[in-house]
C-alpha positions in Angstrom: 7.8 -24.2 12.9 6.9 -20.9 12.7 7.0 -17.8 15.0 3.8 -16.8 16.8 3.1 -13.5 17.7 0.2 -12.4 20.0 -1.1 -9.8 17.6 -0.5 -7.9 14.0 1.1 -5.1 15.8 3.5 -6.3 17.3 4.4 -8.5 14.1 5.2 -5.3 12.4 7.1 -3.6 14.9 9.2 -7.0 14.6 9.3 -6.5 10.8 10.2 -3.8 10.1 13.8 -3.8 11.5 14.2 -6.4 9.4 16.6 -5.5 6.2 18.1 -8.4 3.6 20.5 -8.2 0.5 18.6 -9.0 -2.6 19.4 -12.4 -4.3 17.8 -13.9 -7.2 14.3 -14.5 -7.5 12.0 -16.8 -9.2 8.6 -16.4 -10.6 5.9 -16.5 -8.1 8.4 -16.0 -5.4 9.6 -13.3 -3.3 13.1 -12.7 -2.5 13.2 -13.2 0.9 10.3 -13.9 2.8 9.5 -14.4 6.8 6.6 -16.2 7.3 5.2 -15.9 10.8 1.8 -17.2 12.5 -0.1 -14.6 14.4 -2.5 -16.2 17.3 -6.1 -14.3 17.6 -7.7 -15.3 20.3 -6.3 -18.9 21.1 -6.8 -19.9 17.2 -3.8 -19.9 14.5 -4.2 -17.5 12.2 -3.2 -18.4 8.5 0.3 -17.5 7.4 0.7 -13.6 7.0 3.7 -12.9 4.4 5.6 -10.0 5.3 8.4 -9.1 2.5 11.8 -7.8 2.9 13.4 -5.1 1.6 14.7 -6.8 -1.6 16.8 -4.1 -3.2 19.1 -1.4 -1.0 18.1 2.5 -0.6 19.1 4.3 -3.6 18.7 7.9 -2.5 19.2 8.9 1.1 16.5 8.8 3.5 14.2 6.1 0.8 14.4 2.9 0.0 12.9 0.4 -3.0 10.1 -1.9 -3.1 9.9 -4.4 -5.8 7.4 -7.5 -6.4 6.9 -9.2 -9.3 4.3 -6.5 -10.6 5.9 -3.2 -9.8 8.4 -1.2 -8.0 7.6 1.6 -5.2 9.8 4.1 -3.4 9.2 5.0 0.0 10.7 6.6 3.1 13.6 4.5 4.7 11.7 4.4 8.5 8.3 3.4 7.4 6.8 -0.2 7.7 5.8 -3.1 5.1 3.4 -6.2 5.0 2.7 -7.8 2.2 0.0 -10.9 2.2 0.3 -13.9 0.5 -1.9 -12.5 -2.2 0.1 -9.7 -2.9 -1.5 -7.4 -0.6 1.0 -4.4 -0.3 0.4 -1.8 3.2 3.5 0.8 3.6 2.8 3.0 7.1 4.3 6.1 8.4 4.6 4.4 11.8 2.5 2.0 14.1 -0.5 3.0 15.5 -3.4 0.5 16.9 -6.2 1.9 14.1 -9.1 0.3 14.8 -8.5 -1.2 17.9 -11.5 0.8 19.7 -10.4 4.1 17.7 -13.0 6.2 16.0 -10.4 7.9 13.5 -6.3 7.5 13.1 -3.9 10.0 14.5 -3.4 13.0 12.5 0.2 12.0 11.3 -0.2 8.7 10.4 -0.4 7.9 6.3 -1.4 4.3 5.2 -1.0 3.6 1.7 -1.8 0.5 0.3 -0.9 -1.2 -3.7 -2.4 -4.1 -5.1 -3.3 -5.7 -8.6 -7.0 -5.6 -9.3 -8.5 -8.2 -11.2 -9.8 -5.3 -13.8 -9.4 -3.6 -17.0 -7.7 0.1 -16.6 -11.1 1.3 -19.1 -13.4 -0.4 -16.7 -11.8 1.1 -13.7 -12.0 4.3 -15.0 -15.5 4.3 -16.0 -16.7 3.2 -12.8 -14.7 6.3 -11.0 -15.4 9.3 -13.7 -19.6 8.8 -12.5 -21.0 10.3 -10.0 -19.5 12.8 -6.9 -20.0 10.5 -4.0 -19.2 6.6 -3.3 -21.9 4.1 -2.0 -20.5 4.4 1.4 -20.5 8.2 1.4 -17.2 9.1 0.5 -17.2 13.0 -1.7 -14.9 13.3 -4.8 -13.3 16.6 -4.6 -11.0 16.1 -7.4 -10.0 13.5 -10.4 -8.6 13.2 -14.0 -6.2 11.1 -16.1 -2.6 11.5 -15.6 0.4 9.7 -16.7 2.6 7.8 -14.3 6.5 6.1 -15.3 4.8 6.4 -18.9 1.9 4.8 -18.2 -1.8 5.9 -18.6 -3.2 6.5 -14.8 -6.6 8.0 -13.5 -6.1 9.5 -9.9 -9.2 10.2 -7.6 -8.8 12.2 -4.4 -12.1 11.7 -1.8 -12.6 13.5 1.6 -15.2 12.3 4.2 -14.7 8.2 3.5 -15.9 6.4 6.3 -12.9 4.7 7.2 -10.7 5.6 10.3 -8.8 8.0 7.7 -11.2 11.1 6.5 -8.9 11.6 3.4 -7.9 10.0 0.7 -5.6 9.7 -2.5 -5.7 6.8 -5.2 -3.9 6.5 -8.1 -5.2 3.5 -10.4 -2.0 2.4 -13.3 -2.8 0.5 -16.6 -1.3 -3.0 -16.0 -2.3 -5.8 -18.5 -5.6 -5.6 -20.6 -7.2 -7.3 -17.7 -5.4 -6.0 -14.4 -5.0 -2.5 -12.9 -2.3 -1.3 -10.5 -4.2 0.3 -7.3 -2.1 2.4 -5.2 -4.2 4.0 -2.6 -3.4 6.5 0.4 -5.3 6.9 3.6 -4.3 10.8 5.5 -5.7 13.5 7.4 -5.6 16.7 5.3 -4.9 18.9 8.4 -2.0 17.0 8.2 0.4 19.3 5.8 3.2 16.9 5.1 1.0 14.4 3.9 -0.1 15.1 0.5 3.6 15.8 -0.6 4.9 12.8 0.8 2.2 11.0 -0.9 2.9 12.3 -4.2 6.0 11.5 -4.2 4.9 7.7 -3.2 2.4 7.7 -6.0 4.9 9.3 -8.0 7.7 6.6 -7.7 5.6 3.7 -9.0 7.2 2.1 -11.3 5.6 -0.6 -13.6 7.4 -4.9 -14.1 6.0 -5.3 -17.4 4.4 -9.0 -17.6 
């Protein structure tokens, strides 16, 4: 049976103390995985899949992240869920955003990866047009770059309507029908954000399919 936990934060304060030796995987299937319940509000939440650190630090002070799609470096204290659909969150420290918080705390950095369901070209059309987003967001800066050799269009936005005012994404040519989204939620008043961000953009690393 698994372990309930009365809500998400808790669950990831739990989580991320958690550290395992990489052993072989197989397709479709993490390395280690801890599968807990989380209980909202009397009801039994589905599954959430939170993966383990699969492969050990290799430069002080980081460690590695690697799924089946990709492989992401990240500092050694910060904390991981990943969802059953390969939903990928990485966060500077726990912090109850959203519960009854207008905006996150100036120090805390969110940055989220997953696999869109969408060509690189197509992604990159739809984020070249225009200088705001539907939801109000301003583009203050974006351009193709190249990232671990791959072709990459990075957008920065200020002013989202999320709890973050800021943010970084970083979208990775994948397969002729999926994009790598790596995405960072900050406070630009916030100066060792953007550099530590970078460098998490920075590190992604491609699994070729």
């Amino acid at each position: 049976m698994c372990p309930l936990y009365s809500d998400a934060n808790s669950l990831s304060a739990i989580v991320s103390l958690v550290v395992v030796p990489e052993i072989p995987m197989k397709r479709n299937r993490l390395s280690s995985l801890l599968i807990p319940c989380v209980l909202i509000g009397g009801i039994i939440a589905p599954p959430l899949v939170v993966a383990l650190i699969a492969q050990p630090q290799t430069q002080s002070g980081y460690r590695i992240f690697r799924t089946l799609d990709y492989v992401v470096r990240f500092p050694v204290d910060w904390f991981v869920n990943l969802t059953p659909n390969d939903y990928l969150t990485l966060t500077s420290h726990i912090s109850k955003v959203g519960d009854g918080e207008r905006t996150a705390p100036e120090q805390l950095i969110r940055t989220e990866i997953s696999v869109a369901p969408e060509s690189f070209e197509s992604i990159v059309r739809r984020k070249s047009q225009g200088t705001t987003t539907l939801d109000g967001s301003r583009i203050v800066q974006r351009g193709a770059t190249i990232l671990g050799g791959q072709d990459a269009y990075r957008v920065w936005m200020t002013n989202t309507q999320f709890y973050f005012p800021d943010q970084m994404a970083t979208y990775v040519r994948y397969t002729p029908t999926q994009t790598i989204e790596i995405v960072s939620y900050y406070t630009a008043s916030n100066p060792s954000a953007v550099p530590m961000i970078q460098q998490i953009h920075g590190s992604l690393r491609l699994v070729q399919p």
